[in-house]
DOKOL-183438 format. One record per residue (C-alpha): y, z, x; residue number from 1; residue in three letters. Coordinates in steps of 0.5 Angstrom, whole numbers, plus 2048, in hexadecimal, padded with zeros to 3 digits. Layout:
BEGIN
<node north="Y" up="Z" east="X" pos="NUM" code="ALA"/>
...
This chain:
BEGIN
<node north="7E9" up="806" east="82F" pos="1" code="UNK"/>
<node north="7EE" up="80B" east="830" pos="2" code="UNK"/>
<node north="7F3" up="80C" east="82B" pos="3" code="UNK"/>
<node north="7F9" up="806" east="82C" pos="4" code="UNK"/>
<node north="7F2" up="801" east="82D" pos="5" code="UNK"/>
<node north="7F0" up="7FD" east="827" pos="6" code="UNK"/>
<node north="7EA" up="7F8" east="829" pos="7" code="UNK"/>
<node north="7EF" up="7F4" east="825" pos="8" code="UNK"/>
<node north="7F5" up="7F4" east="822" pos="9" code="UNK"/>
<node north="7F7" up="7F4" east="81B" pos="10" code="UNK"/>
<node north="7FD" up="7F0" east="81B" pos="11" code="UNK"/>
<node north="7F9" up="7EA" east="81F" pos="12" code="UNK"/>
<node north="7F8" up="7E6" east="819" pos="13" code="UNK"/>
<node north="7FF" up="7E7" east="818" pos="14" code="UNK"/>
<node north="802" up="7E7" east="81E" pos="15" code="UNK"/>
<node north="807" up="7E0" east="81D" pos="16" code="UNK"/>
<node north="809" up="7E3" east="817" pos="17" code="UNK"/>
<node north="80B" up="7EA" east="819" pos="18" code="UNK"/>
<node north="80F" up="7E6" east="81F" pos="19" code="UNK"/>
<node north="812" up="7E1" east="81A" pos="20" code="UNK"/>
<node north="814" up="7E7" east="816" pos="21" code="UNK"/>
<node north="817" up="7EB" east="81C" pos="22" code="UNK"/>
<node north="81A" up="7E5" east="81E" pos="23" code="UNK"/>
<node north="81F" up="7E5" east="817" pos="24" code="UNK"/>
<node north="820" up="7EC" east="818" pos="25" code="UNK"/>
<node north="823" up="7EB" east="81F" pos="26" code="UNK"/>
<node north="827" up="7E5" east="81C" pos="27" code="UNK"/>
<node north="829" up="7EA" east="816" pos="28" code="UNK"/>
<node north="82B" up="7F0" east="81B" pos="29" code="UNK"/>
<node north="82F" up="7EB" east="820" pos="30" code="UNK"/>
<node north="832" up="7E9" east="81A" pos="31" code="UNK"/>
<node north="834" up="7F0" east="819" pos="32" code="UNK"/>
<node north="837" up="7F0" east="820" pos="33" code="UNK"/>
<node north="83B" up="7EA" east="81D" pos="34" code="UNK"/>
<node north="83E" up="7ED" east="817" pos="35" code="UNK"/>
<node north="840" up="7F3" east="81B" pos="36" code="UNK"/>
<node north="843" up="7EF" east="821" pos="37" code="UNK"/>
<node north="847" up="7EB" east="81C" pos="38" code="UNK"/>
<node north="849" up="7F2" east="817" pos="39" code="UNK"/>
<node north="846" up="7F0" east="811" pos="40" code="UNK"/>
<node north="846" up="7F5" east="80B" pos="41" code="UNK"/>
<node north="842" up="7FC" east="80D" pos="42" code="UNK"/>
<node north="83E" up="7FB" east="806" pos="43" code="UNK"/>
<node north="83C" up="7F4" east="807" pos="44" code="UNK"/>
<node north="839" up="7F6" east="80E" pos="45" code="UNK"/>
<node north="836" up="7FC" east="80B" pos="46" code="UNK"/>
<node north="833" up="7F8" east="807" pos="47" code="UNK"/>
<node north="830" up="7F3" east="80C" pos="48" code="UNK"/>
<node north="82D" up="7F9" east="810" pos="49" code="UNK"/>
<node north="829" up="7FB" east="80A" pos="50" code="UNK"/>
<node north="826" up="7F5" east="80A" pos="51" code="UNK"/>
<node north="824" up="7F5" east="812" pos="52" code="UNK"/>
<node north="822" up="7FD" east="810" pos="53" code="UNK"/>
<node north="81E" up="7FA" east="80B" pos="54" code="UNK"/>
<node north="81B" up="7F3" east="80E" pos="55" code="UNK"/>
<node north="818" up="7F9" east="814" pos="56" code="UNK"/>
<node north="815" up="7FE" east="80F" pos="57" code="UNK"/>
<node north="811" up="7F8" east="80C" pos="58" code="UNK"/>
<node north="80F" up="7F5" east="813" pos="59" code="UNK"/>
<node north="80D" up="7FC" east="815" pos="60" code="UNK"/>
<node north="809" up="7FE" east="80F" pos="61" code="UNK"/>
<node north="805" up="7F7" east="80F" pos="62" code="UNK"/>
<node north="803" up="7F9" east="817" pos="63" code="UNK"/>
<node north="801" up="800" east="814" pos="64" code="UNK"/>
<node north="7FD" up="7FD" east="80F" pos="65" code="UNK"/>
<node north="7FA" up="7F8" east="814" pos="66" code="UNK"/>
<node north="7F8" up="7FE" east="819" pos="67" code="UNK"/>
<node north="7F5" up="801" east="812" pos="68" code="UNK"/>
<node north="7F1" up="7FC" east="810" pos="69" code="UNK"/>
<node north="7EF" up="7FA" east="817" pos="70" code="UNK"/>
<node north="7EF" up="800" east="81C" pos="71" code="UNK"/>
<node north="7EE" up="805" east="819" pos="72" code="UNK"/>
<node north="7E9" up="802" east="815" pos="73" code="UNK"/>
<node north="7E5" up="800" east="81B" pos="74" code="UNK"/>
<node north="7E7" up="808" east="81D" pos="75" code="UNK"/>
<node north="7E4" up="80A" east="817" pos="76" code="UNK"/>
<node north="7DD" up="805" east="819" pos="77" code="UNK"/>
<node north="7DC" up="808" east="81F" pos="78" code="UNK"/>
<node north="7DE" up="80F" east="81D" pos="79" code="UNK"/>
<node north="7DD" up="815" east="820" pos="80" code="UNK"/>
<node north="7E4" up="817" east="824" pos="81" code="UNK"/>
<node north="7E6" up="810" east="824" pos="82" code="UNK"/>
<node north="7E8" up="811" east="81C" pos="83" code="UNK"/>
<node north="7EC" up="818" east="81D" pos="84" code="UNK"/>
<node north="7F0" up="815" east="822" pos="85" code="UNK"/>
<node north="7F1" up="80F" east="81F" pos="86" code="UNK"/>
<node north="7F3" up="813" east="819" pos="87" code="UNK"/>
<node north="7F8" up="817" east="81C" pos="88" code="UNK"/>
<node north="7FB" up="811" east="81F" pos="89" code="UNK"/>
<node north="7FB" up="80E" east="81A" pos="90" code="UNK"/>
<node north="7FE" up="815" east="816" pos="91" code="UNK"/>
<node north="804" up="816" east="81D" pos="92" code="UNK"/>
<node north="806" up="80E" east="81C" pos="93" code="UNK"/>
<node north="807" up="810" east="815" pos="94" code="UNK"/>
<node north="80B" up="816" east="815" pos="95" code="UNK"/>
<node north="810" up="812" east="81B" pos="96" code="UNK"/>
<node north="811" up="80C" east="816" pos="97" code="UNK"/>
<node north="812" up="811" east="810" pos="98" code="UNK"/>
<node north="818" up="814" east="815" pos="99" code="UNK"/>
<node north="81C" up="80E" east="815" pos="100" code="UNK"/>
């Protein structure tokens, strides 16, 4: 198992709710496109922004919490290298998101 490999992945048994929610934040970010096609009011943009900003974060610390509880936990199971490694990846993706 290398270190982007998982026997499954985390967010399977939510998969259709994640493309559900990633779906609305397209809409919202088309949306976006709109206001500013349309030269709506920079705040109300701004505002609408937010919220796709926001809509993202929660997509992606649910997938994080996913890959915790079964991954990294499968990692943790086998031991060994299997768990460094996945605690590393784990620690990188966190330091990238919280860069955002």
């Amino acid at each position: 198992m290398s270190n982007s490999e998982c026997h499954t992945h985390g967010y399977i048994e939510e998969k259709q709710r994640y493309l559900a929610r990633l779906k609305r934040i397209e809409g919202q970010t088309r949306g976006i496109h709109r206001m500013i096609d349309e030269e709506q009011y920079c705040i109300d943009i701004l505002t609408q922004i937010s919220a796709v900003n926001s809509a993202l974060k929660n997509v992606a610390f649910g997938l994080l919490e996913d890959h915790l509880a079964h991954c990294v936990k499968e990692a943790a199971d086998l031991g060994g290298d299997e768990l460094d490694a996945k605690l590393k990846e784990v620690s990188d993706a966190i330091a990238r998101f919280s860069k955002a």
